[in-house]
Each structure stands twice: as C-alpha cells, then as structure tokens.
N, C-alpha and C positions, 0 to 999 in steps of 0.2 A: 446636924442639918445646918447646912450655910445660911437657909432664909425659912422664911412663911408662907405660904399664901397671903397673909396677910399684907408684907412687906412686898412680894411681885405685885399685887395691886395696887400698892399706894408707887413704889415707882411705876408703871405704866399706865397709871391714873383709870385702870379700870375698877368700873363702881357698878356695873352689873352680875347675876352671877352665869350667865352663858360660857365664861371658859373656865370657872372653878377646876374642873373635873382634869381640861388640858392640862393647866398649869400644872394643878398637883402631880400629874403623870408628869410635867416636863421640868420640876425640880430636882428629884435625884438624877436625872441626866444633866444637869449645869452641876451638877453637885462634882458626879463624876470628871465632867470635863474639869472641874476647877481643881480638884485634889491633884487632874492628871497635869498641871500648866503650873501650882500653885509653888513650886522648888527651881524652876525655868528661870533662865535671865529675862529679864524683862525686854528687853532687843527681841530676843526670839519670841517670845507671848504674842508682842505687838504684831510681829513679820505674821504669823500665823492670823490674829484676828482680822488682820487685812486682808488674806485670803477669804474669810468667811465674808466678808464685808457684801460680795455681791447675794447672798441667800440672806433677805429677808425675811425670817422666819422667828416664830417667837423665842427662840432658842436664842438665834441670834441676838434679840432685842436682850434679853437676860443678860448675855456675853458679854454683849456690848458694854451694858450700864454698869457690870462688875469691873472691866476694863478702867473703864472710866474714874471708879471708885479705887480702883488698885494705884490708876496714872496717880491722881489725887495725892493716896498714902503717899505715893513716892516723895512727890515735891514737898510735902508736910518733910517728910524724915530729912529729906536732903539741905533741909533748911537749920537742923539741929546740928 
C-alpha cells in the first residue's frame, strides 16, 4: 500500500472522521492509478495530471500531492 489513512489526513489536514470511510475506499484507486503512471516519463505524467487539474475531486487532491512529492524526488536526484 503507497499510504494510510493516516498519512491522507495529515496531508490534507483533515482531523475529523466524516471521510474515514471515503478515503479508505479512495486509496487503492490512487494506488492503482500510481502503479499505472509510476514507469511513465515524467513529461507525460505531468501532461496527463494537467488534464485532471480541472476535476476537483479528492482523487485529485491525492494525485496532485503525490505529483508534487514525485516533482520534489526529481529535483533531489537531479542534483546528485
């Protein structure tokens, strides 16, 4: 498993438990999606997440933050 419930909480700072139940149904679909992107040039990941960019959705938000964490690794590696 790529995350926790615990861990989508503390990235999207939620501290109630009203979407418990969502999230855990919507971690193995980021899960999925990321196994399906995780071998992809990074060019094309990006071109793709910019398509999703207009759906809002907590899927998205997930996407997004892993995106983010992945741009991140890049520039760490590209510096070695």
């Amino acid at each position: 498993m790529i995350t926790t419930l615990d861990q989508v909480k503390t990235i999207l700072g939620i501290t109630d438990t009203d979407q418990y139940i969502r999230i855990e149904a919507l971690i193995p679909l980021v899960e999925k999606d990321y196994l399906s992107i995780r071998n992809k040039p990074f060019d094309r990941v990006y071109k793709e997440y910019l398509a999703l960019k207009e759906n809002e959705t907590l899927v998205f938000l997930l996407l997004k933050k892993l995106l983010q964490t992945l741009t991140k690794f890049r520039y760490i590696l590209m510096e070695f």
